[in-house]
TILUM-596785 format. One record per residue: residue number from 1; residue in three letters; x, y, z negated of N, C-alpha, C in turn. Coordinates in Angstrom, 1 decimal. Atoms other than C-alpha are relative to their C-alpha. Last residue first. Layout:
% TILUM-596785
KEBA; NUM; ALA; X; Y; Z; X; Y; Z; X; Y; Z
...
% end
This chain:
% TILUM-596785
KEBA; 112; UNK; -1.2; 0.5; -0.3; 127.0; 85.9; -119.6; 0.4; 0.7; 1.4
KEBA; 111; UNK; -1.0; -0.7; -0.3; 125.2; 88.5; -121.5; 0.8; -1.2; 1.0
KEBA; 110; UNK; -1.2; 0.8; 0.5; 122.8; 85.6; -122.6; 1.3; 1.2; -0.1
KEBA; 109; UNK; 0.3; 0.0; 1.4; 119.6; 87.8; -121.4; 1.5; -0.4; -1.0
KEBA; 108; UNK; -0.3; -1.8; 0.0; 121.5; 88.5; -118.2; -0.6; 0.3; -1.0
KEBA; 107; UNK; -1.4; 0.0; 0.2; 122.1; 84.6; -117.9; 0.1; 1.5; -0.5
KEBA; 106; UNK; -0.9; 0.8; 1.2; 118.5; 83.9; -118.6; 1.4; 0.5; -0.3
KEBA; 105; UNK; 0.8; -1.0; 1.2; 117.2; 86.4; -115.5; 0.1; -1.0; -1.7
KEBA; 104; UNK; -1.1; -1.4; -0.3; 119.6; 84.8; -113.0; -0.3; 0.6; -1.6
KEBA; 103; UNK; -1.1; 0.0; -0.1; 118.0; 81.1; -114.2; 1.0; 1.7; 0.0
KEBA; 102; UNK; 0.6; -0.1; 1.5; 114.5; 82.6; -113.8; 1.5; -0.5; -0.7
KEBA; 101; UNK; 0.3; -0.7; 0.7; 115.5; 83.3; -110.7; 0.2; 0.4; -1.4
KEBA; 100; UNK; -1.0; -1.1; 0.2; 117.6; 80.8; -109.7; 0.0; 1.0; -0.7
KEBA; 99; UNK; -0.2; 0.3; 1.1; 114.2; 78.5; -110.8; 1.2; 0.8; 0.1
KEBA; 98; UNK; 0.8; -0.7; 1.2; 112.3; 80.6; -108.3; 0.9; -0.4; -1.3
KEBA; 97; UNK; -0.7; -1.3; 0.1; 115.1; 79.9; -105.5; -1.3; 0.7; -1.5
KEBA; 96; UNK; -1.7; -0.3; 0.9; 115.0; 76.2; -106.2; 0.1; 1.5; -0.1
KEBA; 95; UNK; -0.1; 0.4; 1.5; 111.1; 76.1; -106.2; 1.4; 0.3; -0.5
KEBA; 94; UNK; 0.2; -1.2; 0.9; 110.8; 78.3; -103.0; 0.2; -1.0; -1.3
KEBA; 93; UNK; -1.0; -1.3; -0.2; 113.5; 76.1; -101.0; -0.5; 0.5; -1.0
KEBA; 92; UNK; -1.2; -0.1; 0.3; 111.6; 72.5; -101.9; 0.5; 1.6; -0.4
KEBA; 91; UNK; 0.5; 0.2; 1.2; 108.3; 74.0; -100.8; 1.0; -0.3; -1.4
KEBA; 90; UNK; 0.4; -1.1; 0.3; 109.7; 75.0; -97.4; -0.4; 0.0; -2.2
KEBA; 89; UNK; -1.9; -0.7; 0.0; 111.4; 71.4; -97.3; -0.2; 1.4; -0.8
KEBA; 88; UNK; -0.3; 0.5; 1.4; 107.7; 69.8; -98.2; 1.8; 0.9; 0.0
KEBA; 87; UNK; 0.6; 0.0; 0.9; 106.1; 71.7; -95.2; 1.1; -0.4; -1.7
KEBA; 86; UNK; -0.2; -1.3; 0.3; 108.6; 71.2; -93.0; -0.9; 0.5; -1.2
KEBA; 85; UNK; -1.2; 0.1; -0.3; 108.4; 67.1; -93.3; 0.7; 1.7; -1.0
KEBA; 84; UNK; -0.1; -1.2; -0.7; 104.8; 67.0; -93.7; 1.2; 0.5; -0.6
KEBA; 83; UNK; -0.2; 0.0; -1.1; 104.8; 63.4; -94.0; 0.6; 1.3; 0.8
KEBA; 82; UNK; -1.1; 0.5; -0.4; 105.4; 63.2; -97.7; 0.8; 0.3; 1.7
KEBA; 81; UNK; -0.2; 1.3; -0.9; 102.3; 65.2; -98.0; 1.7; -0.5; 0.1
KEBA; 80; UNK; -0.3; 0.2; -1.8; 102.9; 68.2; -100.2; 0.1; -1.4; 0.5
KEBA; 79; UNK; 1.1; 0.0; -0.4; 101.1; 68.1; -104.2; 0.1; 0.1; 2.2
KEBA; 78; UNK; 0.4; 0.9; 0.1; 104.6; 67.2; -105.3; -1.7; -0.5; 0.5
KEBA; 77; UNK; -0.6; 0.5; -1.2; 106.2; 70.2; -104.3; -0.6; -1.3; 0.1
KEBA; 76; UNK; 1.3; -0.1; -1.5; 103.1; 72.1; -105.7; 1.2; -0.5; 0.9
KEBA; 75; UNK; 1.2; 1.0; -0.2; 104.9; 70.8; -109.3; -0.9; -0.1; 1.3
KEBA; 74; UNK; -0.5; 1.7; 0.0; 108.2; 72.2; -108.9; -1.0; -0.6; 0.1
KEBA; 73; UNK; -0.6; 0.3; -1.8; 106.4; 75.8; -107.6; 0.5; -1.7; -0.2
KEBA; 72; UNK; 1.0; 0.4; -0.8; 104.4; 75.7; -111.2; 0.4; -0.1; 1.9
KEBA; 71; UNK; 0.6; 0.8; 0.7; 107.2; 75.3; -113.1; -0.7; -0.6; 1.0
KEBA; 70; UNK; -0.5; 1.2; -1.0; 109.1; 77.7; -110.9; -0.5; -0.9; -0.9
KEBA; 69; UNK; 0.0; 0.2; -1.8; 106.4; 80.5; -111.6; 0.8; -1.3; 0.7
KEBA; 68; UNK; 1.4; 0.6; -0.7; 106.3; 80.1; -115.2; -0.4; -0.9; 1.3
KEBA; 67; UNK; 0.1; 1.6; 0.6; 109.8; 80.2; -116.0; -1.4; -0.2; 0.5
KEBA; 66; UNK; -0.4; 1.3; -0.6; 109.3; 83.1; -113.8; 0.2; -1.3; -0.1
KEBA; 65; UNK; 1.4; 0.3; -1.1; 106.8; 84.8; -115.9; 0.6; -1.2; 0.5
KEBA; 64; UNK; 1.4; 0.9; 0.4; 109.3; 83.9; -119.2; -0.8; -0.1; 1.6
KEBA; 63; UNK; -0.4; 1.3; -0.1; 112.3; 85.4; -117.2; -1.1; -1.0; -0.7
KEBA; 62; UNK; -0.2; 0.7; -1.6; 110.6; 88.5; -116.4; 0.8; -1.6; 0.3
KEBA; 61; UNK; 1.2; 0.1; -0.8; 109.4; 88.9; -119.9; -0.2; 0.4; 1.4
KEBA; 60; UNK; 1.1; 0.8; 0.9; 112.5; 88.6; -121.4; -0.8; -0.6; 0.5
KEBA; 59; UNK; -0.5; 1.2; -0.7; 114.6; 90.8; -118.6; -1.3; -1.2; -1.0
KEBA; 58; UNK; -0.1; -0.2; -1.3; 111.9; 93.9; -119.6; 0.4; -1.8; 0.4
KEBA; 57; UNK; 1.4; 1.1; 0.3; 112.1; 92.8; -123.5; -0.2; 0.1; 1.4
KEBA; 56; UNK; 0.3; 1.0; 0.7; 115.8; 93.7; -123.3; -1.0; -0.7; 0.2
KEBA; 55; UNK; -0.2; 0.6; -1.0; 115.5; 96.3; -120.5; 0.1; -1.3; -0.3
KEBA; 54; UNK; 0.8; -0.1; -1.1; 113.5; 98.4; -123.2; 0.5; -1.0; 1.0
KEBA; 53; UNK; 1.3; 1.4; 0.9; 116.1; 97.4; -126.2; -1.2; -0.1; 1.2
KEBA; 52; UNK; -0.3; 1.1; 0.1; 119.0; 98.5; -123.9; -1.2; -0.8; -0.5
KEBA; 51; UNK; -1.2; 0.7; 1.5; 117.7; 101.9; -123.1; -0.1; -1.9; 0.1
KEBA; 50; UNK; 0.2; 0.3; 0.8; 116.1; 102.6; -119.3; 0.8; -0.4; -1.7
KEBA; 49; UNK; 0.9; -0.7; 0.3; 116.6; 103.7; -115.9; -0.8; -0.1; -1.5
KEBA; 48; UNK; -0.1; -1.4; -0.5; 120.2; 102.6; -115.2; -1.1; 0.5; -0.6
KEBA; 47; UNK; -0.8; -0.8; 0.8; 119.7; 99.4; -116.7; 0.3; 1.1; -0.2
KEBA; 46; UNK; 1.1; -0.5; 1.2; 116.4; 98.7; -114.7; 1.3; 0.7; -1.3
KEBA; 45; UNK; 0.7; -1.2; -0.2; 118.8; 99.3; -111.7; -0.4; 0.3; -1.2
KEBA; 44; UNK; -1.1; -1.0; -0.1; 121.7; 96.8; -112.8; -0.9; 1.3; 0.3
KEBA; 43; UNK; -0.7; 0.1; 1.4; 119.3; 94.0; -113.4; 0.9; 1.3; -0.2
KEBA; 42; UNK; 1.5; -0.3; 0.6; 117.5; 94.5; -110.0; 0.5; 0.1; -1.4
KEBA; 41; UNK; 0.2; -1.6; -0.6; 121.1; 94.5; -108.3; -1.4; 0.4; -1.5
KEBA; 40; UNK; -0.9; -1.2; 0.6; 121.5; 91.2; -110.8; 0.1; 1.4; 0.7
KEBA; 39; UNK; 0.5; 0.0; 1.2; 118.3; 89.6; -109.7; 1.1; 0.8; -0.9
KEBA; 38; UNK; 0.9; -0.9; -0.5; 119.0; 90.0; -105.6; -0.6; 0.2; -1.9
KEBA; 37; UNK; -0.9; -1.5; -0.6; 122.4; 88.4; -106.2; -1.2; 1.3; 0.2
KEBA; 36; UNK; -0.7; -0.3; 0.5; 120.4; 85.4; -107.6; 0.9; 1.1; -0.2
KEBA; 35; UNK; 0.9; -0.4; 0.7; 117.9; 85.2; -105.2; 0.8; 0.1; -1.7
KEBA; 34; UNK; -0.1; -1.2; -0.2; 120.6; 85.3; -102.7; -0.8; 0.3; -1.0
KEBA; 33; UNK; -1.1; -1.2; 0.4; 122.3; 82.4; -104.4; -0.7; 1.2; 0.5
KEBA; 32; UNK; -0.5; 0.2; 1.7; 118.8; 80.2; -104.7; 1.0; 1.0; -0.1
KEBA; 31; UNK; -0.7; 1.1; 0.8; 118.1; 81.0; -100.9; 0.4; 0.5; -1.4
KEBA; 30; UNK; -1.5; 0.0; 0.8; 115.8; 83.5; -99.9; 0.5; -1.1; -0.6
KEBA; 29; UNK; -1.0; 0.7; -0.1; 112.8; 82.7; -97.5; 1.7; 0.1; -1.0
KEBA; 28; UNK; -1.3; 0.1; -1.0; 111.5; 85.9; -96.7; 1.1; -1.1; 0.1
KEBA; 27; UNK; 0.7; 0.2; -0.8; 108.9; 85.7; -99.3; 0.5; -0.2; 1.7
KEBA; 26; UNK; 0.3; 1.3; 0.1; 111.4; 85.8; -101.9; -1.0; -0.3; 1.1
KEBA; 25; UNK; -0.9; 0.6; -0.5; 112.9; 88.8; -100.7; -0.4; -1.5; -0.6
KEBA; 24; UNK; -0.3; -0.6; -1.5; 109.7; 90.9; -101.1; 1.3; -0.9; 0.5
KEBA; 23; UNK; 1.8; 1.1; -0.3; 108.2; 88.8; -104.5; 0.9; 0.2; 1.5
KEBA; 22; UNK; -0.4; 1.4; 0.3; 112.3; 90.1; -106.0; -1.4; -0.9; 1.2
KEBA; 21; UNK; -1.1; 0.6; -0.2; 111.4; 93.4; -104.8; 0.8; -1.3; 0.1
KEBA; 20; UNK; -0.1; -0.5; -1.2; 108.3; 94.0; -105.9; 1.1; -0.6; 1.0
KEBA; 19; UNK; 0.2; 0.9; -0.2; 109.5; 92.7; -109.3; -0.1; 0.1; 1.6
KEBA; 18; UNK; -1.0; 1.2; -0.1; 112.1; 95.1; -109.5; -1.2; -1.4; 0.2
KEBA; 17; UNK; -0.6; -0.2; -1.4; 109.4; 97.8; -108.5; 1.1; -1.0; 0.1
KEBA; 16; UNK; 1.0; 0.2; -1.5; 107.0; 96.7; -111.0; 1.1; 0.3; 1.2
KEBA; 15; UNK; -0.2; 1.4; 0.2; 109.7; 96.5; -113.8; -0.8; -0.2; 1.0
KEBA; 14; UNK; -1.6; 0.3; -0.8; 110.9; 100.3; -112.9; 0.2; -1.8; 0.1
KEBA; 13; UNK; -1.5; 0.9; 1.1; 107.6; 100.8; -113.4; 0.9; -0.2; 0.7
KEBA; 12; UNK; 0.0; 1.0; 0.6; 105.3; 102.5; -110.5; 0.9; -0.3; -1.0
KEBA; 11; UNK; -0.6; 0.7; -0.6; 104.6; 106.3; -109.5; 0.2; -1.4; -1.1
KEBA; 10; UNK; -0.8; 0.4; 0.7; 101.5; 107.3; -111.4; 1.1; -0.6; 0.5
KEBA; 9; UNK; -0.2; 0.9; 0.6; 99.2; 108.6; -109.3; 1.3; 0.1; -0.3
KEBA; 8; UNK; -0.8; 0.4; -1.0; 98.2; 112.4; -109.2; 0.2; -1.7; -0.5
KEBA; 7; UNK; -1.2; 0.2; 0.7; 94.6; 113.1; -111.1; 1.1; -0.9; 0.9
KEBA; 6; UNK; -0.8; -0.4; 0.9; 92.2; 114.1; -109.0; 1.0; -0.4; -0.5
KEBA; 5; UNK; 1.0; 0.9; 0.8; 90.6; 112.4; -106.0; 0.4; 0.3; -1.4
KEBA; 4; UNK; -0.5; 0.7; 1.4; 91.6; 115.5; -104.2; -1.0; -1.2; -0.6
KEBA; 3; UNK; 0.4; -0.2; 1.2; 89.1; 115.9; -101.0; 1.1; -0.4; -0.9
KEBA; 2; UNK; 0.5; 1.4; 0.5; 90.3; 114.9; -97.4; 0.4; 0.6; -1.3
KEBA; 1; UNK; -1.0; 0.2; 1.1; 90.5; 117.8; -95.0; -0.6; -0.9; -1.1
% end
């Protein structure tokens, strides 16, 4: 029998598991609209589990990272060989579906 390490863990955030989620269908290739459809489910959960001002700074600072993230994806399209055809497409896809993201998670700041 395998020893208590004591104290139980902490199931995750409701912003860890939306991101989770988002990393998990982005890695799978998601196009711009799914990653869009995949940001409003995610948007509609953390609402469920949270008040307004909490899901507030939540979207916020999921649309800031991602600003991040497709920043730095537009720019590693330019660090792909011209040659490498698949390569640079692949590279393409995740920048547009990062910027949808961050795009999704803008609009749901905005209320729009």
């Amino acid at each position: 029998m395998k020893p208590s390490s004591g104290a139980p863990k902490r199931a995750p955030s409701p912003q860890r598991v939306a991101l989770n989620r988002l990393s998990a269908v982005m890695q799978r290739g998601a196009t711009p609209d799914r990653m869009a459809r995949e940001v409003d489910a995610v948007v509609a959960q953390l609402r469920d589990t949270a008040d307004a001002e909490q899901v507030q700074a939540w979207l916020e600072e999921m649309r800031d990272g991602f600003a991040e993230s497709a920043d730095a994806a537009a720019e590693a399209i330019d660090e792909v060989e011209a040659t490498e055809k698949a390569a640079r497409r692949h590279a393409e896809n995740a920048a547009l579906a990062m910027a949808a993201t961050r795009d999704a998670f803008a609009r749901h700041l905005t209320g729009a």
